[in-house]
C-alpha positions as CSV (number, residue, x, y, z in Angstrom):
1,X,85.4,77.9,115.4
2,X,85.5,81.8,115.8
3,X,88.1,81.5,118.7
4,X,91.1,83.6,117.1
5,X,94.4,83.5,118.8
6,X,96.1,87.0,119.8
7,X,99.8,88.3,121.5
8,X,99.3,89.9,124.6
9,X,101.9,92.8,125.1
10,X,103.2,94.9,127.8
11,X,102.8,98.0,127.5
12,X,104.4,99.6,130.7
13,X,107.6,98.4,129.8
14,X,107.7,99.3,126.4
15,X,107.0,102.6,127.4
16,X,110.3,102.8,129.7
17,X,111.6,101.4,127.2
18,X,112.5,98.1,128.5
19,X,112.0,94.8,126.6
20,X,107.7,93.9,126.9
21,X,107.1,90.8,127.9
22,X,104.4,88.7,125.9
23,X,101.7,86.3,126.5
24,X,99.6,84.1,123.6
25,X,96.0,83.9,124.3
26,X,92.3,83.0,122.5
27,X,89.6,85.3,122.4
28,X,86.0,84.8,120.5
29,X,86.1,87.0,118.0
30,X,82.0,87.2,117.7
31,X,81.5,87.8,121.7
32,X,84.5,89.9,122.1
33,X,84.7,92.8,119.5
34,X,87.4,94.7,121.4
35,X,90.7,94.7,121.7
36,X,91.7,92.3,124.8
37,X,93.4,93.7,128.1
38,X,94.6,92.1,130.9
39,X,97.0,91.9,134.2
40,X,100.2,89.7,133.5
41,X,103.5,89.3,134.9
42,X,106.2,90.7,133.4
43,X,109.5,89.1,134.6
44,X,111.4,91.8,133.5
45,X,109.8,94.2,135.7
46,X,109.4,91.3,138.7
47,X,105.6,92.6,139.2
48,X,102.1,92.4,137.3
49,X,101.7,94.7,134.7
50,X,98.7,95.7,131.8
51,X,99.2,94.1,128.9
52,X,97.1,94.8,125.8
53,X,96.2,92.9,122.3
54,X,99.0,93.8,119.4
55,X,98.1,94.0,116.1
């Protein structure tokens, strides 16, 4: 199964430098190349905020 599992990241937070909040997600590594992006809430923040794939 090419389905690889990733850690989502906020990224506005850690740029305040508050603590990020993360998510776990799947991607499939043969259709989706790049790194994955996406709208999450952040309960630190109390609002929705980008969050991209860490390394």
């Amino acid at each position: 199964m090419p389905r690889d599992t990733v850690i989502l990241e906020c990224t506005e937070a850690k740029a305040e430098g508050k603590s990020p909040s993360r998510y776990m997600t799947t991607r499939n590594k043969k259709l989706q190349t790049e790194r994955v992006e996406k709208k999450k809430y952040n309960p630190h923040m109390k609002r929705h905020t980008l969050h991209k794939e860490k390394k």
